[in-house]
C-alpha positions as CSV (number, residue, x, y, z in Angstrom):
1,X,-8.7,-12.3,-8.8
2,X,-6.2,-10.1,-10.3
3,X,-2.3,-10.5,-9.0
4,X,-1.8,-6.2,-9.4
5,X,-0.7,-4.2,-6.9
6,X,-3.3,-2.1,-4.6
7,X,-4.0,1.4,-6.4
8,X,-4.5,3.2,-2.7
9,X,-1.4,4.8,-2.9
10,X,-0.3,8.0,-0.7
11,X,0.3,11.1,-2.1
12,X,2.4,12.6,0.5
13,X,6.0,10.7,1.0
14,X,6.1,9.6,4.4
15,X,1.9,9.8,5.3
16,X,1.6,6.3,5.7
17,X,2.7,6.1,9.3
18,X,0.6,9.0,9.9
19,X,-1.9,7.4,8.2
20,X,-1.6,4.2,10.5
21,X,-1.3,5.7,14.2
22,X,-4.6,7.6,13.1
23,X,-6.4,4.1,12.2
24,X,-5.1,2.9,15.8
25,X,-6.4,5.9,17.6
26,X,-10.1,5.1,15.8
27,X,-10.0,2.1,16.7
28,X,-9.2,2.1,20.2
29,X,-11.8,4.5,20.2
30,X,-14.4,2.1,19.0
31,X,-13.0,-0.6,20.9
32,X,-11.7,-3.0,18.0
33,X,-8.4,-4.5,18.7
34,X,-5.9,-3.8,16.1
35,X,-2.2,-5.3,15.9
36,X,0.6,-4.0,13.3
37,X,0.3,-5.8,10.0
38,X,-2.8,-8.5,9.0
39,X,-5.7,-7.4,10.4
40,X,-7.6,-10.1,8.1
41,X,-9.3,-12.1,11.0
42,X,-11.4,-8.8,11.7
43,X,-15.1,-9.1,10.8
44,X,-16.9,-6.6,8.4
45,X,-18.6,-4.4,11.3
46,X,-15.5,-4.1,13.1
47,X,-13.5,-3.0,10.1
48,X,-16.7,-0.6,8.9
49,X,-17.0,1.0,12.4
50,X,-12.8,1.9,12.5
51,X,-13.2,3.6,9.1
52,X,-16.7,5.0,10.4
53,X,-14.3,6.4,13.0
54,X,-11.9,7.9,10.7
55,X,-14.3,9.1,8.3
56,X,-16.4,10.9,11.6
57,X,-12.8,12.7,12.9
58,X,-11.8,14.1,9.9
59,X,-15.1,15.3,8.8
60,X,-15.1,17.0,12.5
61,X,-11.4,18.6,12.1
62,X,-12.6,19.8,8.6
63,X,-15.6,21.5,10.3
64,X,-13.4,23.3,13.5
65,X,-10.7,24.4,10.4
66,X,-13.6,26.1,8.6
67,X,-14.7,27.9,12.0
């Protein structure tokens, strides 16, 4: 495993809170429980279906910006 740091950085100073009341919303919306900080005990479907989520609302705010 390499010891570097994470290249998913943010482009936009201060988007990361942003970032991280928007992966709350999604999954509160797909019923995962999510706490601030390590999420590590989550399993693969319940980490795939917040992302899902995310993925799913900004493809739908895209489409309503293009209307």
């Amino acid at each position: 495993m390499s010891n570097t740091k994470s290249s998913n950085r943010l482009v936009v100073p201060g988007a990361r809170e942003a970032m991280d009341k928007f992966k709350m919303e999604a999954a509160n919306e797909v019923g995962v429980n999510l706490k601030q900080g390590y999420n590590g005990d989550l399993t693969s479907r319940q980490a795939g279906s917040v992302g899902g989520q995310m993925v799913k609302k900004m493809i739908e705010a895209y489409e309503n910006g293009l209307k």
